[in-house]
C-alpha positions in Angstrom: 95.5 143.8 99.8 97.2 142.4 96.6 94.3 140.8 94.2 95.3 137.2 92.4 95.9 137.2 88.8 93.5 134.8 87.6 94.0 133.5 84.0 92.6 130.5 82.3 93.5 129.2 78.7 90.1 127.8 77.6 91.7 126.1 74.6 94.2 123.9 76.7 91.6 123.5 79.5 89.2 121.7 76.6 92.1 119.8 75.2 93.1 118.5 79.0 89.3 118.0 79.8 88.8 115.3 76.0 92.7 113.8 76.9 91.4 112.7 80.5 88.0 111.5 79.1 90.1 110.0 76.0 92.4 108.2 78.6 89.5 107.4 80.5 87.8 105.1 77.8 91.0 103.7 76.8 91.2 102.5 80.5 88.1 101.4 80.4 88.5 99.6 77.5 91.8 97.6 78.7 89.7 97.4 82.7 87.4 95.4 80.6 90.4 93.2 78.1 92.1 92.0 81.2 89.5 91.0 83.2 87.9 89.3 80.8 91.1 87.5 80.3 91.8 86.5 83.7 87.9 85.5 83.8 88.8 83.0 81.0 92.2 81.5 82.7 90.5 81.7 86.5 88.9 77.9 86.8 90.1 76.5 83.3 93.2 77.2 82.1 94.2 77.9 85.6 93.3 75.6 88.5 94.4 76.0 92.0 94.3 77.6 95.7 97.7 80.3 94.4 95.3 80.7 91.3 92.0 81.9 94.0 94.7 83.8 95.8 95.6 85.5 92.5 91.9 86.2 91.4 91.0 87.9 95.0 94.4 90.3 94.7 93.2 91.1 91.1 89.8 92.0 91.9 90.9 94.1 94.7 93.4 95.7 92.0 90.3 95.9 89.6 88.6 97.7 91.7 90.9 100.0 92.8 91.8 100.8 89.0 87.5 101.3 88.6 88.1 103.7 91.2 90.7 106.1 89.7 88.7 105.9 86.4 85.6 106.8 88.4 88.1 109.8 89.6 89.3 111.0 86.7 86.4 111.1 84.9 84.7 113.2 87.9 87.5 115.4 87.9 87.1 116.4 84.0 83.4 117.0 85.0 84.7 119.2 87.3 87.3 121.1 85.0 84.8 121.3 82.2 82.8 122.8 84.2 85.3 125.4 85.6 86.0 126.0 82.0 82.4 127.0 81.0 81.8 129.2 83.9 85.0 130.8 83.1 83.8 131.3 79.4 80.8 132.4 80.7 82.0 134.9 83.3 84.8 136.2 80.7 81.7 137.2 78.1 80.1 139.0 80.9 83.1 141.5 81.0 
């Protein structure tokens, strides 16, 4: 039975694991700009049934998008994870 080569560069697992959370803030950040822009046009600046229609497909959007952030931020939970019990299983041998 042939074994798997298993390898892991810890260095460029870190660096993906703070670019996701990194990207992850920034969408935050831009989650939070634009609704709170289309929060201020809804109602004032923007007054009609196509202007409801347009808030209900956004906050179906918005959530979505609050979704995939949720995501990616589990999933560099997940790989930072991987990567510690890979550092800590490669100082056992």
């Amino acid at each position: 039975m042939n074994m798997a080569t298993l390898h892991m560069d810890v260095e460029l697992t870190q660096k993906l694991v703070n670019d996701i959370r990194g990207n992850c803030e920034e969408f935050q950040r831009l989650y939070v700009n634009l609704s709170n822009h289309v929060s201020e046009i809804i109602g004032t600046a923007w007054i009609s049934p196509a202007a409801n229609e347009f808030l209900s497909d956004f906050e179906l959007t918005s959530m979505q998008f609050r979704t995939t952030i949720d995501r990616l931020e589990e999933l560099s939970l997940r790989l930072a994870d991987e990567t510690q019990n890979w550092m800590e299983t490669s100082q056992l041998s």
